[in-house]
C-alpha positions in Angstrom: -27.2 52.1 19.2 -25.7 50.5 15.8 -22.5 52.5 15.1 -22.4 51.0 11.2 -20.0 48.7 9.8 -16.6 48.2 10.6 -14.1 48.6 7.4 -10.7 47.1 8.0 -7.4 47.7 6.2 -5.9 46.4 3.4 -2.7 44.0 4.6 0.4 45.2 2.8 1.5 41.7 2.0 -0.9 40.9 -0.6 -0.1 42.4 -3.3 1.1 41.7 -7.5 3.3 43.1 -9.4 2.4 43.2 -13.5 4.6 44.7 -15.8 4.2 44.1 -19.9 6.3 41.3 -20.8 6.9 40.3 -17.5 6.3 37.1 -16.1 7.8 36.7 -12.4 6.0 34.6 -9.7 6.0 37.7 -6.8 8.0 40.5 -5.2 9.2 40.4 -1.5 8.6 44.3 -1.3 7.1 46.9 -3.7 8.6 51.2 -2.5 8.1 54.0 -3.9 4.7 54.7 -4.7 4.6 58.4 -4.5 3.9 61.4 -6.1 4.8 64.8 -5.0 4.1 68.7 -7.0 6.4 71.2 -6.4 5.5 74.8 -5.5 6.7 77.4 -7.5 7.1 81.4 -6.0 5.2 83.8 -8.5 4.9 87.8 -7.9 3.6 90.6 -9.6 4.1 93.8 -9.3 1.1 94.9 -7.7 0.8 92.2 -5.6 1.1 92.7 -1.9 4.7 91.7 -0.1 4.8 88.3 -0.3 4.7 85.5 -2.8 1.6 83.2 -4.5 2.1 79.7 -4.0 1.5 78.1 -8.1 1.7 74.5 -8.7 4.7 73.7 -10.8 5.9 69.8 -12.0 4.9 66.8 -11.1 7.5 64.3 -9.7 6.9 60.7 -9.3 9.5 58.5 -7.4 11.7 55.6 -8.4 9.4 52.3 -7.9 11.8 49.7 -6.2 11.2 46.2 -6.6 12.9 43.2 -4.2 12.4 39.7 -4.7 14.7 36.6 -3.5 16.7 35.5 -6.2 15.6 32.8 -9.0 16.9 31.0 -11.9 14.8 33.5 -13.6 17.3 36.4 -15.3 13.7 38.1 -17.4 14.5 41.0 -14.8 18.2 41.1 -15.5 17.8 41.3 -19.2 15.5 44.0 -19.1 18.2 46.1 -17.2 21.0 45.4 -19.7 18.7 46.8 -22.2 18.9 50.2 -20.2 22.6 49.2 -19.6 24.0 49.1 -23.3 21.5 52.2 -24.3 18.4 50.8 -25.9 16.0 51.7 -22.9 13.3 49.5 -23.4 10.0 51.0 -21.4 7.3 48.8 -20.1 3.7 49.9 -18.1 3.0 48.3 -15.4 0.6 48.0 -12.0 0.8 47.6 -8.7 -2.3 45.7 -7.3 -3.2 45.5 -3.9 -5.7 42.6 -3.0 -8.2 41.5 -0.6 -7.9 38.6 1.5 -9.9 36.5 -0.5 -7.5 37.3 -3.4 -9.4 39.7 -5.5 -8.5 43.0 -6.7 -9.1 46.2 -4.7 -7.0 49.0 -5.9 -4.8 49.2 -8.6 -1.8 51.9 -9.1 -0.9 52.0 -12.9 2.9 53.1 -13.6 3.8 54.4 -16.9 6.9 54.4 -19.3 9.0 52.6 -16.8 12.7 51.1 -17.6 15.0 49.9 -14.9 17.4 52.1 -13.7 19.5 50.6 -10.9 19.7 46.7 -10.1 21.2 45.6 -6.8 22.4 42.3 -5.9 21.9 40.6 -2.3 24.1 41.0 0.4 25.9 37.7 1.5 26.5 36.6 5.0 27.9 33.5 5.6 26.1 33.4 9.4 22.8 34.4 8.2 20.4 31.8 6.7 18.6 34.8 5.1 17.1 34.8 1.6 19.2 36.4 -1.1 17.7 39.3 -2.2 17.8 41.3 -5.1 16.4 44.8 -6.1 15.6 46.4 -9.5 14.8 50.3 -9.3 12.2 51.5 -11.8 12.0 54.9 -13.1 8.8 56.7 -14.8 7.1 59.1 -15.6 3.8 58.9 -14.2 1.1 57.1 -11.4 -2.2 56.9 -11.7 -4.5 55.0 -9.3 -7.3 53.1 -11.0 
């Protein structure tokens, strides 16, 4: 009896990062790809005693970036925009590929500007890759 065909997972390593105006060679880890609605209490009157459940915002969370550190300061720059008060914001995906290297989904992240950039950690016993991470807020996901 043929039980049909088996569909594996998508790895979480293969993956690209595009952002407009952005050129970097790849990310170490992409977070924060989430989207969440808050409920909202609502009664009337002549309801019954308890409360309706009504959709209220939409909240998307801070997208965090990490790569090892470069030469390359294009993410830096983009942060002291944000840092001397002339946000700049860019759109941007997050592309997750097959393992042949072609596109299979794609989450589109809009109005983005860096919000918090972290430096690596040093250790003088760790032969470790120095790390840095650049915190993205936005205003919206959509999958495409």
């Amino acid at each position: 009896m043929a039980t049909g065909q088996r569909v594996d997972p998508y790895k979480g390593f293969n993956f690209r990062v595009e952002m407009d105006g952005i050129q970097q060679a790849g990310f170490q880890e992409v977070s924060g790809l989430d989207a969440s609605t808050d409920a909202q209490d609502y009664r009337e009157g002549t309801d019954p005693n308890h409360v309706r459940k009504l959709p209220g915002l939409n909240k998307y969370s801070a997208i965090t970036l990490k790569r090892g550190i470069t030469d390359s300061d294009e993410l830096w720059k983009w942060r002291l925009t944000a840092i001397d008060g002339k946000v700049e914001r860019k759109n941007g995906s997050i592309v997750l590929l097959d393992d042949t290297g072609s596109e299979k989904l794609r989450w589109n992240f809009v109005n983005a500007w860096p919000s918090k950039w972290t430096g690596p950690s040093f250790n003088s016993t760790s032969s470790a890759v120095a790390v840095e991470s650049l915190e993205l807020t936005h205003e919206e996901v959509k999958k495409a």
